[in-house]
N, CA, C and O atoms as a CHARMM CRD file, in Angstrom:
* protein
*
  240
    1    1 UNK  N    -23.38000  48.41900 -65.87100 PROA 1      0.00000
    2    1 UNK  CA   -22.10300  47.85700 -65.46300 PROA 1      0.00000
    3    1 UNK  C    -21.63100  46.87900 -66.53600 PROA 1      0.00000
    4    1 UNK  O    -22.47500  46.50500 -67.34900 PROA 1      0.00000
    5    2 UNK  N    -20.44200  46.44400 -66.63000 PROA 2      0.00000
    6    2 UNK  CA   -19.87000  45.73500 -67.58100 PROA 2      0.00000
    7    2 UNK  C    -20.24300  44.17400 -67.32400 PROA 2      0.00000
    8    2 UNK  O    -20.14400  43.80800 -66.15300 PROA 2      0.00000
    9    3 UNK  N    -20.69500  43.13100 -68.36100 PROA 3      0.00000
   10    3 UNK  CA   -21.15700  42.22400 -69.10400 PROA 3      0.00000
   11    3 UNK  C    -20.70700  41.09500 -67.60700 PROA 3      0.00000
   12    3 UNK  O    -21.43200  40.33100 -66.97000 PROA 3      0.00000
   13    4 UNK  N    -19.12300  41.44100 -67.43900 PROA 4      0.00000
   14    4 UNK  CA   -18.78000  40.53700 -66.34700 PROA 4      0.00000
   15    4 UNK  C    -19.21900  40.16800 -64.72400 PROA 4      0.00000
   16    4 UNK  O    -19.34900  39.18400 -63.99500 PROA 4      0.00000
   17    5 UNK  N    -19.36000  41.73000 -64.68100 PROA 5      0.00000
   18    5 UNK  CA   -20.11600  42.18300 -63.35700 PROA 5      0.00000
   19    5 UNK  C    -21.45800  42.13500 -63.18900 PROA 5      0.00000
   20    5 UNK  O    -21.92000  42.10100 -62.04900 PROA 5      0.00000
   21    6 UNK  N    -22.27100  42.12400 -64.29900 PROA 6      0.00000
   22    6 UNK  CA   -23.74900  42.11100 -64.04100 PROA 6      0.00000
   23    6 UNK  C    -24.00000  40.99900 -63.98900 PROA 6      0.00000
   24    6 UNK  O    -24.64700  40.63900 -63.00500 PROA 6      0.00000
   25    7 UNK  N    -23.61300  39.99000 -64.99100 PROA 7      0.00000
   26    7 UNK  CA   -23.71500  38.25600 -65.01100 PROA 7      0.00000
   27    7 UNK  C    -23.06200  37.39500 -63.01600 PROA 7      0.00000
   28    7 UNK  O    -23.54600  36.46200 -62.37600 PROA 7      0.00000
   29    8 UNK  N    -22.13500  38.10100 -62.78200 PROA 8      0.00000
   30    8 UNK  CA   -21.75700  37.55200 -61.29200 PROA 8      0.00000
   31    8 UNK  C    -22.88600  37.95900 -60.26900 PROA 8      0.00000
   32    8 UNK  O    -23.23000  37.17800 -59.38100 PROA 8      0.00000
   33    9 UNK  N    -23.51500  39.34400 -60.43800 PROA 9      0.00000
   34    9 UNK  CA   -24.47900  39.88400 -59.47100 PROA 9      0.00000
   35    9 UNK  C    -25.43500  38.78900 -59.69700 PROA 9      0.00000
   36    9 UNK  O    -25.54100  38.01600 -58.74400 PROA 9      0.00000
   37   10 UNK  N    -26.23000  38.51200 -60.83600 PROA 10     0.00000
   38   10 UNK  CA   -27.21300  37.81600 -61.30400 PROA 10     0.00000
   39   10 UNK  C    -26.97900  36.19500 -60.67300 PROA 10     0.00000
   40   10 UNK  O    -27.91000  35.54400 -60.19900 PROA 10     0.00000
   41   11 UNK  N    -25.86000  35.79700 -60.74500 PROA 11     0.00000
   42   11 UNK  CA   -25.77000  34.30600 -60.31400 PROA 11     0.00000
   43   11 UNK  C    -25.38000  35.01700 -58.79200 PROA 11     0.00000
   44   11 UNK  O    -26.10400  34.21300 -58.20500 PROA 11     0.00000
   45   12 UNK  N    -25.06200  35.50800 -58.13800 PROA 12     0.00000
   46   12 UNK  CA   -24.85900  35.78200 -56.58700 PROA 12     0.00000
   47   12 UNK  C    -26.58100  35.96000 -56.42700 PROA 12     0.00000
   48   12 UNK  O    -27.12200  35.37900 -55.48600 PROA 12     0.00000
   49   13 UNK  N    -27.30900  36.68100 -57.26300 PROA 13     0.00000
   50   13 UNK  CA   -29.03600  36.56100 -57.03900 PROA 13     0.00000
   51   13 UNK  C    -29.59100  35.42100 -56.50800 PROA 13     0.00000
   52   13 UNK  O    -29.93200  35.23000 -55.34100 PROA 13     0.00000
   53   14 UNK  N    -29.66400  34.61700 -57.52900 PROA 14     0.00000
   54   14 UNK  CA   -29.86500  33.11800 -58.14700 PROA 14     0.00000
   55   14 UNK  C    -29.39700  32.39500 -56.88100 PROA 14     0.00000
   56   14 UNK  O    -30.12600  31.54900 -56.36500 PROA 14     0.00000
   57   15 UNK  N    -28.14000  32.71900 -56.33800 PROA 15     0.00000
   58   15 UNK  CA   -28.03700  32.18700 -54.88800 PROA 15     0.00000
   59   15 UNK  C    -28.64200  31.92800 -53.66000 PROA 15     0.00000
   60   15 UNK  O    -28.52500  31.13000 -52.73000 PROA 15     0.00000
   61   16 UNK  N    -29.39200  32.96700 -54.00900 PROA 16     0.00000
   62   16 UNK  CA   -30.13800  33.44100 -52.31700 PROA 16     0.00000
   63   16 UNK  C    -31.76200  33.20200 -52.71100 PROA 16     0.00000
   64   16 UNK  O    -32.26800  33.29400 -53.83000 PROA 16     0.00000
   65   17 UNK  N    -32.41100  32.86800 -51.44400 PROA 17     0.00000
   66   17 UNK  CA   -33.67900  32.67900 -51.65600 PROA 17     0.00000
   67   17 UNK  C    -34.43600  33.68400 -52.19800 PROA 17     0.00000
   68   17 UNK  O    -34.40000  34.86700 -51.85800 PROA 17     0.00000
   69   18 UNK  N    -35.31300  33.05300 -53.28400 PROA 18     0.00000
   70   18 UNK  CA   -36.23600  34.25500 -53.95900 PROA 18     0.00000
   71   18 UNK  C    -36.90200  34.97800 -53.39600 PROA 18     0.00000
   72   18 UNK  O    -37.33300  35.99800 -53.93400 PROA 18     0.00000
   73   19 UNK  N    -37.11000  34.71800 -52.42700 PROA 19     0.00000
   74   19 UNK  CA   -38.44300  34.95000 -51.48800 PROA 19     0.00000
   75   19 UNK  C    -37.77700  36.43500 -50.94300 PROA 19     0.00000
   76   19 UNK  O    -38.44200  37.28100 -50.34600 PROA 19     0.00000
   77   20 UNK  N    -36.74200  36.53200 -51.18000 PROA 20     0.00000
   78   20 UNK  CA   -35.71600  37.83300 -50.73200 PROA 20     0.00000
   79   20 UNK  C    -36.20700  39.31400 -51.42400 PROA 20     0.00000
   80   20 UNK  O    -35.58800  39.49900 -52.47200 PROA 20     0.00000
   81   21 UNK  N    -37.06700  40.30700 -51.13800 PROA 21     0.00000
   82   21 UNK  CA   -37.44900  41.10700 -51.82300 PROA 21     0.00000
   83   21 UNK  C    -36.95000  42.37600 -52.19200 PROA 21     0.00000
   84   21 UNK  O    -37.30200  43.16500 -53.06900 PROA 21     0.00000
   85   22 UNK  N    -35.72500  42.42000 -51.02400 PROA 22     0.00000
   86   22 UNK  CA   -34.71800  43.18200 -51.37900 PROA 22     0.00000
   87   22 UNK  C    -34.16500  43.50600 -52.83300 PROA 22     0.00000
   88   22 UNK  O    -34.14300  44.56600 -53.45900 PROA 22     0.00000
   89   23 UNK  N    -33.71600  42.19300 -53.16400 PROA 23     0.00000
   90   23 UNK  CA   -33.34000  41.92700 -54.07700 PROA 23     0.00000
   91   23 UNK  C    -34.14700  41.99700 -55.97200 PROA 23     0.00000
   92   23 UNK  O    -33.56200  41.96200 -57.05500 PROA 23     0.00000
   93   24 UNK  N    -35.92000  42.12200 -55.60200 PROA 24     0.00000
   94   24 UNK  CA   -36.16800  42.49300 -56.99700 PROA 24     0.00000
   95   24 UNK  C    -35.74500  43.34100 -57.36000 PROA 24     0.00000
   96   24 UNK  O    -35.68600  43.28300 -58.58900 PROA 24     0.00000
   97   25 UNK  N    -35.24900  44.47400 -56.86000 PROA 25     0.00000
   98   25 UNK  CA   -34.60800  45.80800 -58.16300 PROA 25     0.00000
   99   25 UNK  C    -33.63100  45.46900 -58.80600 PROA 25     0.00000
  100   25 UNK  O    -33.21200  46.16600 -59.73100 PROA 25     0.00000
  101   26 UNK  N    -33.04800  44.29100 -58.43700 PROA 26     0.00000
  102   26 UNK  CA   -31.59000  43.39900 -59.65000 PROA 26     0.00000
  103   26 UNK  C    -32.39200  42.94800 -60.76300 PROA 26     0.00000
  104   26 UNK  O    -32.83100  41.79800 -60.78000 PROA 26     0.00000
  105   27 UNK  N    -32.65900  43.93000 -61.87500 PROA 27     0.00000
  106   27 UNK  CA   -33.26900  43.43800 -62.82900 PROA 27     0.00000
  107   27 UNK  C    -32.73400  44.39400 -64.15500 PROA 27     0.00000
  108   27 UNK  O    -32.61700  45.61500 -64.05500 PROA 27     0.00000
  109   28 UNK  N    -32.48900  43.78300 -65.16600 PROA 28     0.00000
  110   28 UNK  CA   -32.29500  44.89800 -66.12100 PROA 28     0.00000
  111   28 UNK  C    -30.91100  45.10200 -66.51800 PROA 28     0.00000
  112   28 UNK  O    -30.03400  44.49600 -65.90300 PROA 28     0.00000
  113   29 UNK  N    -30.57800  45.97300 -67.58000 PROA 29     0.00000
  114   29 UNK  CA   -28.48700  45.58200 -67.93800 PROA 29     0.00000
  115   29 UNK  C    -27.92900  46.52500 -67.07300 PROA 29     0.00000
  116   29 UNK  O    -26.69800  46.53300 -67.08400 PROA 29     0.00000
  117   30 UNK  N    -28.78300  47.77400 -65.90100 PROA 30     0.00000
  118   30 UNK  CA   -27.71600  48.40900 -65.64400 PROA 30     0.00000
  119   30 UNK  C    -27.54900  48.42900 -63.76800 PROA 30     0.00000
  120   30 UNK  O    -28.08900  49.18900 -62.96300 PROA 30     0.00000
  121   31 UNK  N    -26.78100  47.50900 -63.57900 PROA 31     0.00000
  122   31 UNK  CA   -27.06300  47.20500 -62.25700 PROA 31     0.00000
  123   31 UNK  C    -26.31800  48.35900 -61.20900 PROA 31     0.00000
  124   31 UNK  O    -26.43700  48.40800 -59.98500 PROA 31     0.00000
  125   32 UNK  N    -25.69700  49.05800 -61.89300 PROA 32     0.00000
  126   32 UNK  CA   -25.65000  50.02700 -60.87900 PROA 32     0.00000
  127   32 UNK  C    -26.54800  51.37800 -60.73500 PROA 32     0.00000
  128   32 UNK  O    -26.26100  52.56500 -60.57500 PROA 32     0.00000
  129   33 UNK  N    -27.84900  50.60500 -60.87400 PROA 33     0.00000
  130   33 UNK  CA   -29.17600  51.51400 -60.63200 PROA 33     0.00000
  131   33 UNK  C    -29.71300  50.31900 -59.26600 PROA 33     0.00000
  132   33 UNK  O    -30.44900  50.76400 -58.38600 PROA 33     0.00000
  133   34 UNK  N    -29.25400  48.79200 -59.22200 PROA 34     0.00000
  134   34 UNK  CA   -29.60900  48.06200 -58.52900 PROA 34     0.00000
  135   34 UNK  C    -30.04700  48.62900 -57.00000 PROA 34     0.00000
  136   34 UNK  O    -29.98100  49.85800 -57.02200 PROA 34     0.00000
  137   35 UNK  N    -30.48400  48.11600 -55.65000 PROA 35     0.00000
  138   35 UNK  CA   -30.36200  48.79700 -54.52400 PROA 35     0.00000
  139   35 UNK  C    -29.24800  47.57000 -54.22100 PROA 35     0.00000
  140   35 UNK  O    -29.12000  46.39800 -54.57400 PROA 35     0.00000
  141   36 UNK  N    -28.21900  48.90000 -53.01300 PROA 36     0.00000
  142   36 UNK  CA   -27.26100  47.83900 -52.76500 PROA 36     0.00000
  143   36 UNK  C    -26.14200  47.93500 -53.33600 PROA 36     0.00000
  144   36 UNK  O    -25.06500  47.90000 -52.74200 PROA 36     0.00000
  145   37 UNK  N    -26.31800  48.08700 -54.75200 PROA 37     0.00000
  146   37 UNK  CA   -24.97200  48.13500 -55.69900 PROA 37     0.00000
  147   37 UNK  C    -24.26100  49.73100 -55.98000 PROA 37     0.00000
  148   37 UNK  O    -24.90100  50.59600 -56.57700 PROA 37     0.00000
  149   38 UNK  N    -23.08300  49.93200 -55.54300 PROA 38     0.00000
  150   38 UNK  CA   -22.33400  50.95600 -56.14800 PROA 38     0.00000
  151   38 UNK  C    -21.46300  51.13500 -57.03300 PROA 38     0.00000
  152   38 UNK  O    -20.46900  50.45400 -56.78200 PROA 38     0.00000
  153   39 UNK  N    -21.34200  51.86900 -58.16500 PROA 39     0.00000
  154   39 UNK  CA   -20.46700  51.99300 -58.97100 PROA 39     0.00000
  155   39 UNK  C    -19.89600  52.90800 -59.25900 PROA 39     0.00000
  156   39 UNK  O    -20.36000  54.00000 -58.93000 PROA 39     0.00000
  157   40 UNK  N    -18.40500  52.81700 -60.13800 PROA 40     0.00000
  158   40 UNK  CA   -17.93100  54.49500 -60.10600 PROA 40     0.00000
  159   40 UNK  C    -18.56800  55.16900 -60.99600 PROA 40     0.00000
  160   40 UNK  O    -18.23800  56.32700 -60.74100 PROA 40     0.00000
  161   41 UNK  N    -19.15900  55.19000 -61.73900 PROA 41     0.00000
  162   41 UNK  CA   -20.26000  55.80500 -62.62500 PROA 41     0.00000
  163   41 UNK  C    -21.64500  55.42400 -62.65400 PROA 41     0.00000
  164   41 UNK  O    -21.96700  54.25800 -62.88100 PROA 41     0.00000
  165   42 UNK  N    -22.74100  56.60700 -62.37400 PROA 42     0.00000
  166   42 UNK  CA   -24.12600  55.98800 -62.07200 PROA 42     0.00000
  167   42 UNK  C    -24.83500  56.08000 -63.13600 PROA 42     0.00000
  168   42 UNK  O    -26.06300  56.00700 -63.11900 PROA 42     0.00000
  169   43 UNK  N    -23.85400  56.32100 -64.60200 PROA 43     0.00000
  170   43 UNK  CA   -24.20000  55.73800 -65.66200 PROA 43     0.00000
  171   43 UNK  C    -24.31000  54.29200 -66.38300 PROA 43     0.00000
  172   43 UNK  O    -23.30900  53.67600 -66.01900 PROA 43     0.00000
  173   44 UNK  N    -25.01200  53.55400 -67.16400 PROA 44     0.00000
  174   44 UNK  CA   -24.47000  52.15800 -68.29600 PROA 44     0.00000
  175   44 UNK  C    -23.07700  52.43700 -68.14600 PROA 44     0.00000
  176   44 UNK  O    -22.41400  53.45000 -68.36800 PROA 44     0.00000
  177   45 UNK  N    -22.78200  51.27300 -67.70800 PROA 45     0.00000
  178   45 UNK  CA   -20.64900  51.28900 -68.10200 PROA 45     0.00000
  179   45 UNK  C    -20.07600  51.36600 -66.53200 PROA 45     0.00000
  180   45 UNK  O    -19.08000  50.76100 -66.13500 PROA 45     0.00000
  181   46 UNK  N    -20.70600  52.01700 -65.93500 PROA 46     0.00000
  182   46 UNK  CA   -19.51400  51.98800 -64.67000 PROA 46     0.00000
  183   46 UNK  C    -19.78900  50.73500 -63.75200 PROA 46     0.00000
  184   46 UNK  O    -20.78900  50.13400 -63.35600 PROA 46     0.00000
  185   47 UNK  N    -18.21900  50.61400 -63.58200 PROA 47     0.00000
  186   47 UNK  CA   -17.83400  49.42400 -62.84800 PROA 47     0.00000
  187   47 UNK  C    -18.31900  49.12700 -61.13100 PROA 47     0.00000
  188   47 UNK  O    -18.08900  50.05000 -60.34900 PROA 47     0.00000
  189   48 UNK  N    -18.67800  48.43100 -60.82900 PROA 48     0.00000
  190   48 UNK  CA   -19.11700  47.86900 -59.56100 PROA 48     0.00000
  191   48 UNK  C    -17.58600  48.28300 -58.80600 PROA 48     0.00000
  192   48 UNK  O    -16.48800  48.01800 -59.29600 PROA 48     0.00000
  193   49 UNK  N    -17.86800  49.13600 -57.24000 PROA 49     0.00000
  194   49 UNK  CA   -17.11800  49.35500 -56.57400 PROA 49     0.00000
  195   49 UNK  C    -17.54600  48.82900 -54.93500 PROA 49     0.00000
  196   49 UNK  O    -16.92400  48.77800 -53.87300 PROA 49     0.00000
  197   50 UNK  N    -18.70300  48.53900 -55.29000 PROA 50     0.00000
  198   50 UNK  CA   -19.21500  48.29400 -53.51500 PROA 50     0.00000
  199   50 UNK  C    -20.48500  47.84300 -53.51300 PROA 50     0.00000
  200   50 UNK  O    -21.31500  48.32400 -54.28400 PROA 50     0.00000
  201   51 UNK  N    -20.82100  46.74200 -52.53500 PROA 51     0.00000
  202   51 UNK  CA   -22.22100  45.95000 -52.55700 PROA 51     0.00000
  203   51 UNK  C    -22.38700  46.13000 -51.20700 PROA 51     0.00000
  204   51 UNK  O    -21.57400  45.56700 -50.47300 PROA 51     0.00000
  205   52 UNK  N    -23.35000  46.85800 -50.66600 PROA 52     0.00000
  206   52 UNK  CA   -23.37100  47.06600 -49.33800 PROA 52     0.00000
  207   52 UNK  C    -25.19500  46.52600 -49.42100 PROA 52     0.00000
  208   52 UNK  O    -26.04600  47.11900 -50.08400 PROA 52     0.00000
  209   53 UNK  N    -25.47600  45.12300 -48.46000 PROA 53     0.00000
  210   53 UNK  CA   -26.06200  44.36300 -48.19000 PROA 53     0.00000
  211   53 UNK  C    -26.55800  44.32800 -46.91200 PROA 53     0.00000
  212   53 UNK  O    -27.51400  43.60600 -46.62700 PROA 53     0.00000
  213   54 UNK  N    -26.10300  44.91300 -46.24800 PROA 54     0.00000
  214   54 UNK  CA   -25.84500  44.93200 -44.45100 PROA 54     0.00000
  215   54 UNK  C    -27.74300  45.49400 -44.47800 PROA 54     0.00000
  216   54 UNK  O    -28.30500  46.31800 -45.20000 PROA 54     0.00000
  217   55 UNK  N    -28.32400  44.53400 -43.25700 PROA 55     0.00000
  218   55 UNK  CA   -29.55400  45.07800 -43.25400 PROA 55     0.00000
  219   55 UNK  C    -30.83600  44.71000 -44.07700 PROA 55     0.00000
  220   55 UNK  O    -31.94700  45.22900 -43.97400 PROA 55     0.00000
  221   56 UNK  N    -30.46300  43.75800 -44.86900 PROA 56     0.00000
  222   56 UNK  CA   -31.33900  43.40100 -45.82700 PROA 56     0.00000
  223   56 UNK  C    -31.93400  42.20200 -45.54000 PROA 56     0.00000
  224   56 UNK  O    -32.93400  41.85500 -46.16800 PROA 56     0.00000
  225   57 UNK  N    -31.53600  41.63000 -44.81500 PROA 57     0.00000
  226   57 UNK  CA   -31.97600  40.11600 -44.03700 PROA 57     0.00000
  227   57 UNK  C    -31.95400  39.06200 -45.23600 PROA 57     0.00000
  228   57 UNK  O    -32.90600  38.36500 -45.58800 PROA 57     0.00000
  229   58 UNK  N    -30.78300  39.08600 -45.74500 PROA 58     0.00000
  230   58 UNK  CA   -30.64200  38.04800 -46.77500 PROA 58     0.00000
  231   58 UNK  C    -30.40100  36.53200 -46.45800 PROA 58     0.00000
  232   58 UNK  O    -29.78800  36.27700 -45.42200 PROA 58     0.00000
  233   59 UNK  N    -30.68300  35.85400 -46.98400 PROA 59     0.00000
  234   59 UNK  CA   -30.18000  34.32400 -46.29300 PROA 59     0.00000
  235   59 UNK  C    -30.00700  33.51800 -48.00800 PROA 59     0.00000
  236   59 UNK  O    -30.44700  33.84400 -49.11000 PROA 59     0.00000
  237   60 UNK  N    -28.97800  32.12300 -47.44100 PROA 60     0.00000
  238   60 UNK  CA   -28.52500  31.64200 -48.56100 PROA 60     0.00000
  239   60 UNK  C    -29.59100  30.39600 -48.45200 PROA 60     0.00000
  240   60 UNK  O    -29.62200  29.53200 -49.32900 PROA 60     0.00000
């Protein structure tokens, strides 16, 4: 995903308690391989279209 979008996912990370394990597959430049994250291309480069979180028992 693009430079802008992966850096916002990463600090929306950084938000939530670590302890959140959902969340280790946010690792790496191409976050729409992330779980959770959709993009219009499931190649490097495509743009974030949808973060579907529901179910993950996240807390801030």
């Amino acid at each position: 995903c693009p430079p802008q979008e992966l850096e916002a996912l990463l600090r929306f990370k950084a938000s939530m308690n670590q302890s959140d394990a959902e969340l280790k597959s946010w690792e790496g430049n191409d976050c729409c391989v992330w779980r959770g994250v959709r993009c219009d291309e499931i190649q490097m480069g495509g743009h974030v279209t949808k973060l579907d979180l529901s179910g993950l028992g996240l807390s801030t």
